[in-house]
C-alpha positions in Angstrom: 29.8 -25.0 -19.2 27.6 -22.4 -21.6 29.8 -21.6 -24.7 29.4 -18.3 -25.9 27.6 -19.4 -29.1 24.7 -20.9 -27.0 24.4 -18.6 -24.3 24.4 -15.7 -27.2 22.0 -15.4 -29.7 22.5 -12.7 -32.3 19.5 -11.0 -33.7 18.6 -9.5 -36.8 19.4 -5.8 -35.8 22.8 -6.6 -35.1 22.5 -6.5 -31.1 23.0 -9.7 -28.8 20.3 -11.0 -26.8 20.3 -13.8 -24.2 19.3 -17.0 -25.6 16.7 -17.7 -22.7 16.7 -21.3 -23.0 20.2 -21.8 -21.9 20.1 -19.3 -19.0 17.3 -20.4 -16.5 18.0 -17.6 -14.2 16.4 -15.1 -16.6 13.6 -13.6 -15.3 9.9 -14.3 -17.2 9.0 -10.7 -16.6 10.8 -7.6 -16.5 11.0 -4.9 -13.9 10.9 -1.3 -13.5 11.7 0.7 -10.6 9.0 2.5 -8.9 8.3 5.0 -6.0 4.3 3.8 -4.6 2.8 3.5 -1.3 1.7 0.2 -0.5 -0.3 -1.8 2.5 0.7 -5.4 2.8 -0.8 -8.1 5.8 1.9 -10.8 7.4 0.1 -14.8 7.4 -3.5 -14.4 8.3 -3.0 -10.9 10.5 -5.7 -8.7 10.2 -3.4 -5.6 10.6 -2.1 -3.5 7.5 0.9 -2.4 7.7 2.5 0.3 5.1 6.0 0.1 3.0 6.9 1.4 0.1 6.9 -0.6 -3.4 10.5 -0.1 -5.4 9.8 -2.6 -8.3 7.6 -4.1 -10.1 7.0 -7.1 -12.5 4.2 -9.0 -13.7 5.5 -11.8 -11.1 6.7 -10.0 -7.7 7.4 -6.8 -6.1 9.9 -5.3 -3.9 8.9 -3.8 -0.6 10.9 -1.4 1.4 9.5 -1.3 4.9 11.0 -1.4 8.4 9.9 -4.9 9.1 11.9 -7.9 8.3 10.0 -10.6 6.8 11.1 -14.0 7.2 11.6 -16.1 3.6 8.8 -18.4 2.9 5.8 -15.9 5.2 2.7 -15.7 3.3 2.0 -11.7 2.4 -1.2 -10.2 1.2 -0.3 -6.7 -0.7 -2.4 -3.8 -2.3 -1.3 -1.0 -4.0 -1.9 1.2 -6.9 -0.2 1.5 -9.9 1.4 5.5 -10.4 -1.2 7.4 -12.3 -3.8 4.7 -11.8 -7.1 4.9 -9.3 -7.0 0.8 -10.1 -6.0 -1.2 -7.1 -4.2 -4.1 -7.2 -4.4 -6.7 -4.6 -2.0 -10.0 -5.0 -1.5 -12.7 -2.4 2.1 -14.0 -2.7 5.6 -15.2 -0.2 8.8 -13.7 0.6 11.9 -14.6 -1.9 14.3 -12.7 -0.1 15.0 -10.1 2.6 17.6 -8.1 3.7 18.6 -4.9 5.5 18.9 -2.3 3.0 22.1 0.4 4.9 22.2 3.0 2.3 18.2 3.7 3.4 17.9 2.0 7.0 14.8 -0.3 5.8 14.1 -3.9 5.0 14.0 -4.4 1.7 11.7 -7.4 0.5 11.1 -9.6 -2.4 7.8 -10.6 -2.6 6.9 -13.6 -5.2 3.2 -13.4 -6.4 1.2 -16.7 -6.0 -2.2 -15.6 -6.6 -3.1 -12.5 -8.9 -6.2 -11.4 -11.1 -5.5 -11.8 -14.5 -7.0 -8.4 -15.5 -4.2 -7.4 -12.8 -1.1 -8.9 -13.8 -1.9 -7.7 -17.4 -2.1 -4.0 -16.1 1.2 -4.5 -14.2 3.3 -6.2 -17.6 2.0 -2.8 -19.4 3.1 -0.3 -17.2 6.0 -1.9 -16.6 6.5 -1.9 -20.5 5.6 1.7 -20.6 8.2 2.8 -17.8 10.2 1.0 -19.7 9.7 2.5 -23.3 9.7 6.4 -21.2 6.1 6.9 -21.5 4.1 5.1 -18.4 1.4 7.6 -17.9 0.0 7.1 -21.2 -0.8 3.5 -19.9 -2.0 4.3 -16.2 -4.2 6.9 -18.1 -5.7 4.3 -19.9 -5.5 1.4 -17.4 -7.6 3.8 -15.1 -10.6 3.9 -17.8 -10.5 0.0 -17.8 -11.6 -0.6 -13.9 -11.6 -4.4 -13.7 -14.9 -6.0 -11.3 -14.0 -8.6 -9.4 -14.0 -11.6 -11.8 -12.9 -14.8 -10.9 -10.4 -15.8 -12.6 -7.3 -15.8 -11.2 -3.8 -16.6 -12.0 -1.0 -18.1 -9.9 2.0 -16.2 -11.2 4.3 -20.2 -11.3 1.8 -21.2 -13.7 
């Protein structure tokens, strides 16, 4: 059992934070909820099919859709982020899924395993700036910064 001491960890303004080391179910990025399009690809299917991204973080997304998508399936996605031309395209595997009944979709965690690095940078930023109340400041910007296609890409576990 955590005692309060080491799962707390006062700060110098006076306001509790998390100590991160003794909760491993913190998250390493945060998220901010968001209303874009998005076209994701089950396995190796050629198809697109379109959904609806809710969140966001520099390691996953959320998908609304009205498929189900079985934990574990492979998932190619690309979207934009809101006030960006940039598009993002991540390979990564369902987390979770589940019927959503307040909006009658699917909604479904995807858990990015292979990003650009240019791209998960962009992501952690606007996410930031959503956070902080001022996100188009940052897809304004972002947009000026159109990455090539390097080579370099992360795996969002390491």
């Amino acid at each position: 059992m955590i005692s309060k001491q080491s799962a707390v960890k006062q700060t110098h303004s006076g306001f509790n934070a998390p100590n991160v080391k003794d909760n491993p179910h913190r998250r390493r990025f945060q998220r901010a909820r968001v209303d874009v399009p998005v076209l994701y690809s089950i396995g190796g299917e050629h198809a697109w099919r379109t959904g609806c991204l809710v969140d966001i973080s520099g390691a996953g997304v959320r998908i609304a859709c009205s498929s189900e998508l079985m934990q574990g399936m492979p998932v190619t996605v690309t979207f934009s982020l809101p006030g960006s031309e940039r598009e993002v395209f991540v390979q990564g595997v369902v987390a979770m899924s589940y019927f959503d009944g307040a909006t009658g979709r699917y909604s479904n965690g995807i858990a990015f395993t292979l990003i650009f690095r240019a791209d998960q940078e962009a992501i952690v930023r606007y996410v930031n700036a959503v956070l902080l109340g001022n996100s188009q400041s940052v897809a304004a910007s972002d947009s000026l910064n159109q990455r090539p296609y390097e080579p370099e890409m992360l795996t969002a576990r390491g």
